[in-house]
C-alpha positions, 0 to 999 in steps of 0.5 A: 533458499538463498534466491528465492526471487530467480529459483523457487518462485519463478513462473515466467512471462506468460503467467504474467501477461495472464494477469494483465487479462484478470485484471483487466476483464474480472468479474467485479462482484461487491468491490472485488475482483475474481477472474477465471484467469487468476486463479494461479497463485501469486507468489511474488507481489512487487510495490513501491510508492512515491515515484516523482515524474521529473526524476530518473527512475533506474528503479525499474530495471531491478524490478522487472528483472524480478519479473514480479507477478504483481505491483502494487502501487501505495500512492504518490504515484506522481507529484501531481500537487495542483488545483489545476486539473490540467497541469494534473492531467500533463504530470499523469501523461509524463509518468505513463512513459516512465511506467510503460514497461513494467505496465506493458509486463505486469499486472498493477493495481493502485491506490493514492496518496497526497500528491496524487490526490492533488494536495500536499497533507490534504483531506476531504477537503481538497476542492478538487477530489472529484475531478482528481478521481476521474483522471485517477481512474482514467490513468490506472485504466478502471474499468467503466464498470468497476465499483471503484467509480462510485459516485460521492465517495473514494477509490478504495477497492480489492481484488482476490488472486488464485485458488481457494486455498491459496488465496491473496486478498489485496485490499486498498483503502482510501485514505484521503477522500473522507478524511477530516483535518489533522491536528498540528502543533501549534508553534514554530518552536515547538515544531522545530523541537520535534524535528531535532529527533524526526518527529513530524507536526501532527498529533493525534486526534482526540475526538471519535468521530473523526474519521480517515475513511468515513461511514460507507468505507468502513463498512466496506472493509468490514465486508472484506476482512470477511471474504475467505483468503488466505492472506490478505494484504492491506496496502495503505498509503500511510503507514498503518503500525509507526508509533506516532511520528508526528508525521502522516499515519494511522495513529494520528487517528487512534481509534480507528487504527484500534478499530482494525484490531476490532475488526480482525478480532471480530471476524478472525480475519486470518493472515493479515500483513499491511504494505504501506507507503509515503515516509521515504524511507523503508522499514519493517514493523511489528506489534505484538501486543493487545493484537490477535496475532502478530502484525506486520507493517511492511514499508516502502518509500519512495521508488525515486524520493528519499528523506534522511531524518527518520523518524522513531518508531516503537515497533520497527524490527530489530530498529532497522531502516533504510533511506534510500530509493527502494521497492518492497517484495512479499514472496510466498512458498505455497509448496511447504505444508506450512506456507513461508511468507518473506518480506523484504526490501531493495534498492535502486540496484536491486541489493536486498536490504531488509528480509524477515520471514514467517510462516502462514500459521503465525497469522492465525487465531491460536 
């Protein structure tokens, strides 16, 4: 298997084009979709984040050579980062020239982060969240129908891709809508300090009832860890394993990064892999410890942002990352007994730059 992106995987651009119309038509049952066209398992499932409208974007040429059958956008999408809802509108209108190829080719789903949210870091808060949503969802084309449109509360969604036995689950979580104030350090100098050594300015919460995605979502997820799949990719916009950066992520709410575990734990949700987003720069992360089974945290950032200081992370595999433009790619083999996912990472020019592989079976209750 020594390109498994040009050989074994290759399915050609009608299959593609097929999922253009699953998206676009599925049946919309409880926040997931599932449409008679879908039903081809995907094998080879693009995303990328953070991808600024006033930069060149050579990314693309790479990724579309790779034909991929699905991209999955993580967040930042634009650097929208304005409470003026026209000039958010006019930064959307510039990135739909710059991803009019890969959307006229393939099929995307997506979901936010800040600075298409509307606000550098921002919460609940943000004034705007509302009105944001709208062109969000007008920009990503979301149907009329679909349950993402939910009135009083985020943009997070899922959809199902191909037959039962193997079925993808891509599940995205809103990260920004309901989520409360972080915490910060509280000095310059102290911030200064931890910049030395990547750290970023926030801390983790202490209190419970803080929340990144509120009651309602919560309850959502649950539902959807228990829809029968055979993979399930979380795609977060934060990253969902690094070890406390200091910068935006899960830990800075442990309880609820604890609470995921409980959940997988409680349903044995099966072949669990997170795709993340935001930190500019990519990297592979593993946790082994006091999880269920191993659990992969697969980030890529950004698609044309880059951010050399990074951060140190207890979890990342074999201490490897890479700073500069890159996309991410999940590929599977569905014709081995035992399915090999590989994970990997590529640059501006199309080099792969990390790989690891597993097998389905390691995402398993034993």
């Amino acid at each position: 298997m020594s390109d498994i992106t040009r050989r074994e995987f290759h399915l050609g651009a009608a299959a593609t084009m097929a999922g253009v119309t699953a998206l676009s038509t599925g049946l919309m049952t409880g926040g997931t979709a599932l449409a008679a066209e879908s039903q081809k398992p995907l094998s080879r499932i693009l995303f990328g984040s953070c991808c600024h409208q006033d930069k060149p974007q050579p990314i693309w040429d790479p990724i579309l050579k790779l034909e991929p059958e699905l991209f999955i956008f993580l967040g930042d999408n634009i650097y929208g980062d304005t409470r003026d809802m026209s000039e958010l509108k006019a930064k959307y209108d510039k990135q739909a020239k710059n991803f009019a190829r890969l959307r006229d080719k393939t099929p995307t789903v997506a979901i936010w982060d800040d600075h298409d949210f509307g606000e550098n870091d921002a919460g609940k808060d943000y004034p705007f969240r509302d009105q944001s949503k709208e062109l969000f969802f007008d920009f990503w084309k979301e149907p009329a129908s679909s349950p993402r449109r939910r009135d009083g509360d985020g943009i997070y969604g899922s959809y199902l891709f191909g037959p039962e036995e193997q079925r993808i689950q891509v599940i995205l979580p809103d990260l920004r809508y309901n989520r409360d104030s972080l915490r910060t350090v509280t000095t310059r100098e102290a911030y200064r300090e931890r910049d030395l050594v990547g750290f970023g300015p926030y801390l983790p919460i202490k209190e419970d009832e803080k929340t990144m995605l509120g009651a309602a979502q919560w309850a959502w997820l649950e539902e959807q860890l228990q829809v029968p799949a055979k993979i399930r990719l979380i795609g977060s916009s934060l990253q969902f394993l690094s070890s406390q950066p200091g910068w935006e992520c899960w830990s800075n709410f442990p309880h609820e990064r604890k609470r995921i575990f409980e959940l997988i734990e409680k349903h044995r949700a099966e072949g669990v892999i997170f795709l993340s987003g935001d930190t500019h720069w990519a990297e592979l992360s593993c946790q082994t410890d006091n999880v269920p089974y191993p659990v992969w945290d697969l980030t890529s950032s950004g698609l044309t942002e880059t951010w050399p200081n990074v951060s140190p992370n207890v979890y990342r595999w074999n201490d490897q990352s890479f700073a500069g433009q890159n996309f991410g790619g999940i590929y599977i083999d569905w014709e081995q007994d035992d399915p090999m996912i590989v994970m990997e990472v590529r640059d501006v020019s199309g080099n792969r730059v990390l790989q690891h592989s597993i097998l389905l079976s390691s995402l398993s209750f034993k």
